[in-house]
Structure formats: C-alpha cells, structure tokens
C-alpha positions as CSV (number, residue, x, y, z in Angstrom):
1,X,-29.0,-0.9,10.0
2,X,-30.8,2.2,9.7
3,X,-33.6,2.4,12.6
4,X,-37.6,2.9,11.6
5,X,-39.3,5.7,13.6
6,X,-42.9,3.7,13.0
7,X,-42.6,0.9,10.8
8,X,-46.3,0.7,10.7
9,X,-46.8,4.1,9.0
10,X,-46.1,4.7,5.0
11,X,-43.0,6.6,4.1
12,X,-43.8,10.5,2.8
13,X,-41.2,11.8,0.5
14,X,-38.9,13.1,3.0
15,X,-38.6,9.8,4.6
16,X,-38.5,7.8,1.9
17,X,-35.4,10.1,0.5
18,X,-33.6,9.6,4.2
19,X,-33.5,6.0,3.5
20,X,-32.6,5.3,0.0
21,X,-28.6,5.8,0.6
22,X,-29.1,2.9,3.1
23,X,-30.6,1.3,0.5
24,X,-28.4,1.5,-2.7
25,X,-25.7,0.3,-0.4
26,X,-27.9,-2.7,1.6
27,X,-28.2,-1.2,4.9
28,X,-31.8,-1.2,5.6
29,X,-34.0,-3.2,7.8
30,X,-36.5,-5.7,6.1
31,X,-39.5,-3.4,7.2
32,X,-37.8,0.0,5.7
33,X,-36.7,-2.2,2.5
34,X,-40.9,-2.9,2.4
35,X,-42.0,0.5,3.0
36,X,-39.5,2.1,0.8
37,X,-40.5,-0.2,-2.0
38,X,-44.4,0.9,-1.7
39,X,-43.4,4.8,-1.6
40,X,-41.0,3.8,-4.7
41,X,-44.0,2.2,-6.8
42,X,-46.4,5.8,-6.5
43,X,-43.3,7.9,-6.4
44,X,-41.4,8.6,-10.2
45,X,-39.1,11.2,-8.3
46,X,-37.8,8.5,-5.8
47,X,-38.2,5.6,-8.5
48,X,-36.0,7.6,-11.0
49,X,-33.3,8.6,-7.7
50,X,-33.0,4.8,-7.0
51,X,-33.0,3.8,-11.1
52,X,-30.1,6.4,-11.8
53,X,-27.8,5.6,-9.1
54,X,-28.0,2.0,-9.4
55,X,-27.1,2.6,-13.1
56,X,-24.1,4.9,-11.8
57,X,-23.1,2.9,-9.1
58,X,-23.3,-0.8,-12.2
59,X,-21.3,1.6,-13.9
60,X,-18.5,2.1,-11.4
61,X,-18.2,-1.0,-10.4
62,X,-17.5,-1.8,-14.6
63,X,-14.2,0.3,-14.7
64,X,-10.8,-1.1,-14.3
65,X,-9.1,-0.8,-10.7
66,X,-5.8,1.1,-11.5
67,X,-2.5,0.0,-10.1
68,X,-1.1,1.0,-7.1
69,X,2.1,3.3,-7.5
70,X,4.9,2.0,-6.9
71,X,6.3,4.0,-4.2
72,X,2.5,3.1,-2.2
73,X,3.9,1.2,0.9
74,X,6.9,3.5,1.2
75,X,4.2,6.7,1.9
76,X,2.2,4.2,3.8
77,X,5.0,3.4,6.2
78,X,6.1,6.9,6.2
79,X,3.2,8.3,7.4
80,X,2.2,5.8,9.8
81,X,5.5,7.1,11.9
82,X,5.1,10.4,11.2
C-alpha cells in the first residue's frame, strides 16, 4: 500500500496526482483513499484523470482475451533452459 507522508494534511495537486495510480488499481490506504476523494471533489483536472482512465481501463477489461499460439509452451520451455 502506498504510505501517507501526513495523513492529517489535504492533498495539493502534486500529491493527489502521486496517488491516483495506486488508486485506479486499489492500492491505497483507507486515509489516502479519503484524502484523495476530497482533493478529487474541488479538483476537475484530477476528477477528469480518474473519470477517463476508469473508462479506459472498463474498456479493456471488455475486449476478448486472444488465444495463446500454439507453439506458447514450446518457447516457454525453450527459454527457461536457455
């Protein structure tokens, strides 16, 4: 989880941008998730950061997982004893 310098103090910008990677990908302390949120709600730069790559990352998630190939565990194995 990613560690608070002062979880008493608001987030400026900076800050706030550090932490929404953890974020998006649920790796922030319940503190930072709180603090994050209030910067979010007088910040549209931040707000619109978060909005647009949760949209990107919903929209990943929606496409089809391709097949392996079918020679995948024959370069696996190959270069494991390489």
């Amino acid at each position: 989880m990613s560690p608070t310098p002062s979880a008493r103090e608001p987030l400026d910008h900076a800050a706030a941008h550090r932490l929404i990677d953890a974020f998006l990908v649920d790796d922030l302390l319940t503190q930072d998730a709180a603090r994050l949120a209030a910067h979010v709600k007088g910040c549209a730069a931040c707000a619109a950061e978060i909005g647009g790559t949760t949209r990107l990352l919903a929209l990943l998630g929606s496409l089809p997982t391709p097949p392996p190939a079918p020679d995948l565990d024959e370069r696996i194995y190959a270069a494991a004893i390489a």
